[in-house]
N, C-alpha and C positions, 0 to 999 in steps of 0.2 A: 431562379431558385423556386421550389415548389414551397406549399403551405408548409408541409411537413418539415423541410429541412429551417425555416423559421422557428418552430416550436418546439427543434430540439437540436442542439448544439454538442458536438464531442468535443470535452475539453481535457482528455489523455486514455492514455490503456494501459492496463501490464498484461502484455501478452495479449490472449485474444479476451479479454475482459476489457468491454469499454466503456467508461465515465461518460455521461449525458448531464446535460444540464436540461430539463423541460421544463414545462410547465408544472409535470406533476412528478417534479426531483428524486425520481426513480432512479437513480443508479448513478448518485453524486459523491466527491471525496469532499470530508471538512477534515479539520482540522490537521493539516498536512504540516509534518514537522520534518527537516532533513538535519542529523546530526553528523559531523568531520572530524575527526582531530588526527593530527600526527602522531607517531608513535617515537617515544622516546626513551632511551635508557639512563639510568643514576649512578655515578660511578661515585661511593661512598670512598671519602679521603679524611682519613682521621687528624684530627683536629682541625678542622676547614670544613666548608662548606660544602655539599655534593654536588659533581660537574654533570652536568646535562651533557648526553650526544645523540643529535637527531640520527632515527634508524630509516625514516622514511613516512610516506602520505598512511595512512592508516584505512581501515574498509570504513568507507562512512553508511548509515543505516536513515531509513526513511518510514515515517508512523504515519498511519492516515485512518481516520475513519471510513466506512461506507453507509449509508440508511438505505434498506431494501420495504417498500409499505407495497402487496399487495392491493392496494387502493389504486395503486395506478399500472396495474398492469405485472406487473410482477410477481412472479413465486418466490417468497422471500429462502424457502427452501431449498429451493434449486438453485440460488443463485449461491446460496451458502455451501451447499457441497460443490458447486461447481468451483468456489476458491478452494474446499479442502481437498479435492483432487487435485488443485494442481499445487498445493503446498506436496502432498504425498506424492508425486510423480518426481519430485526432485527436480525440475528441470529449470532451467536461467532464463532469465524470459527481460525484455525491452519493456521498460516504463519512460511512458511518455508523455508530458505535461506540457498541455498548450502548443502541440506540433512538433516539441523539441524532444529531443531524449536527457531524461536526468541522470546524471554521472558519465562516468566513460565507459558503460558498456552495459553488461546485463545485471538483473537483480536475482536475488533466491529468496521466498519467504520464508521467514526466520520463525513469524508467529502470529495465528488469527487467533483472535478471540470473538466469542458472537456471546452475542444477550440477545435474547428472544422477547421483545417486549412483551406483545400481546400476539393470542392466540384464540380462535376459535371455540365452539362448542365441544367439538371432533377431534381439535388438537392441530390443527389449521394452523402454522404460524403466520400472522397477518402484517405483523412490522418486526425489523429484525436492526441492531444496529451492528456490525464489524468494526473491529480495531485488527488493522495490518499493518505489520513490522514486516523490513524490508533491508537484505544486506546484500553489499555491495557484492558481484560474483567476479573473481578473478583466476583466470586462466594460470 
């Protein structure tokens, strides 16, 4: 292995966006949440209790942060519209976590939000943080 692939680690992508882990945490996911549930229906029976009946697995959704800093190489700008074009492109894209694929197939993002921490003289964004929501795509 070279110097380079030590000091910087892929540990997933969605699509052709990929997570690094470096030295200088350029393009890392925190706080990664995956929610599931089933989908079920109530069938209200008067005087008694309401009977549950499973309809089936439900789309489950996936939240993560991203930190974009400038500082280490990066245009926090570009890397923020490069997620908003492909939230606007509409297209299902493979996330990948740690070599494996998470869920059974592809994802759609649902919804970025970015905070622009700090900025420039010029209006330079210099540190940028993402929050992406992520749902399940099914054929």
């Amino acid at each position: 292995m070279g110097s380079q692939e030590y000091a910087m680690s892929k540990i997933g992508s969605l699509g052709p966006v990929v997570f690094v882990v470096s030295e200088g945490a350029t393009r890392t996911i925190d706080e990664f949440t995956r929610n599931t549930a089933g989908r079920w229906a109530q069938h209200d029976i008067i005087g008694k209790k309401p009977k549950k009946e499973w309809l089936g697995p439900g789309v489950d959704s996936v939240s993560f942060s991203v930190r974009f800093d400038a500082r280490f190489g990066l245009n926090p700008r570009k890397e923020l519209d490069r997620l908003i074009e492909l939230e606007r492109s509409g297209k299902a894209l493979p996330l990948i976590i740690g070599r494996k694929g998470v869920g059974t197939g592809l994802w759609i993002i649902a919804d970025i939000s970015q905070a622009w921490e700090s900025m420039d003289n010029i209006g330079n964004v210099l540190t940028s943080n993402v929050n992406i929501t992520l749902e399940e795509y099914v054929k």
